[in-house]
C-alpha positions in Angstrom: 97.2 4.9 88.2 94.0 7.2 87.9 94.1 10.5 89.8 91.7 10.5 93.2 88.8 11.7 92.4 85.2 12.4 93.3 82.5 11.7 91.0 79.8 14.6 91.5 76.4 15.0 90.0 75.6 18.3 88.7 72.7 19.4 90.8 74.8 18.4 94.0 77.7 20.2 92.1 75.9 23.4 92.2 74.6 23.4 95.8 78.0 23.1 96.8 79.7 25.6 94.9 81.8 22.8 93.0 82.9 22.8 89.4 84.4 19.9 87.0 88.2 20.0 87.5 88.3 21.8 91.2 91.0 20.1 93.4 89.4 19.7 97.0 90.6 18.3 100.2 89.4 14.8 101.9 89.5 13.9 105.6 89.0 10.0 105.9 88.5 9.7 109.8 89.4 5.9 110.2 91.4 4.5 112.4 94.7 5.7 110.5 93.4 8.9 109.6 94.7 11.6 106.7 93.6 14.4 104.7 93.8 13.7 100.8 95.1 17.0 99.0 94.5 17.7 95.2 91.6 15.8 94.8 89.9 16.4 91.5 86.2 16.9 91.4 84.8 15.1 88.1 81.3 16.8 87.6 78.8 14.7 85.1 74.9 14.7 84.8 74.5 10.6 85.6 77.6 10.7 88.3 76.5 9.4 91.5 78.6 11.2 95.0 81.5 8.9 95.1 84.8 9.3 95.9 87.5 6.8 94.4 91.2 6.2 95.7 94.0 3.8 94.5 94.2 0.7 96.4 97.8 2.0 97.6 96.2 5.1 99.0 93.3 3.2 100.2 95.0 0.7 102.1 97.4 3.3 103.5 94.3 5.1 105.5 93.0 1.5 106.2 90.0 2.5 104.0 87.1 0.1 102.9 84.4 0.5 100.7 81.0 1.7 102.7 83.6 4.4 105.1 82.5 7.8 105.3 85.2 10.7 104.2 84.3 14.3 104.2 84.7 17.0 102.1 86.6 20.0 103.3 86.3 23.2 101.4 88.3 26.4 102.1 87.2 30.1 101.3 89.4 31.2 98.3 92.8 32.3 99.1 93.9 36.2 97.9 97.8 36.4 97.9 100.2 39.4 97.1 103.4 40.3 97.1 104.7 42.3 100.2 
């Protein structure tokens, strides 16, 4: 089973801040919506914006080709120990 992914194009890579390997999150807002965690960016010159899910996953959010998902991105997280 290939990892969810999103296929990003490198100029669209660099507006948003994104780099080959991030993991983002995924909000798919249909009717059984979720948020997909650890979703790897995949950042490649003749990539066209596309994000790609197993069928298991895709069936789960009663996804179809053509729905819109959106990206989330979080400001980096700083942790230490108390």
């Amino acid at each position: 089973m290939a990892w969810r992914h999103i296929h990003t194009p490198t100029p669209m890579a660099k507006e948003l801040g994104l780099c080959d390997k991030q993991l983002v999150k995924v909000k798919l807002g249909t009717v059984r919506a979720l948020i997909f965690e650890n979703v790897l960016i995949r950042v490649r010159d003749d990539f066209s914006w596309e994000l790609h899910i197993d069928t298991d996953e895709a069936n789960a959010a009663m996804v179809k080709t053509g729905d819109i998902a959106e990206l989330i991105l979080e400001p980096t997280k700083i942790t230490a120990n108390i």
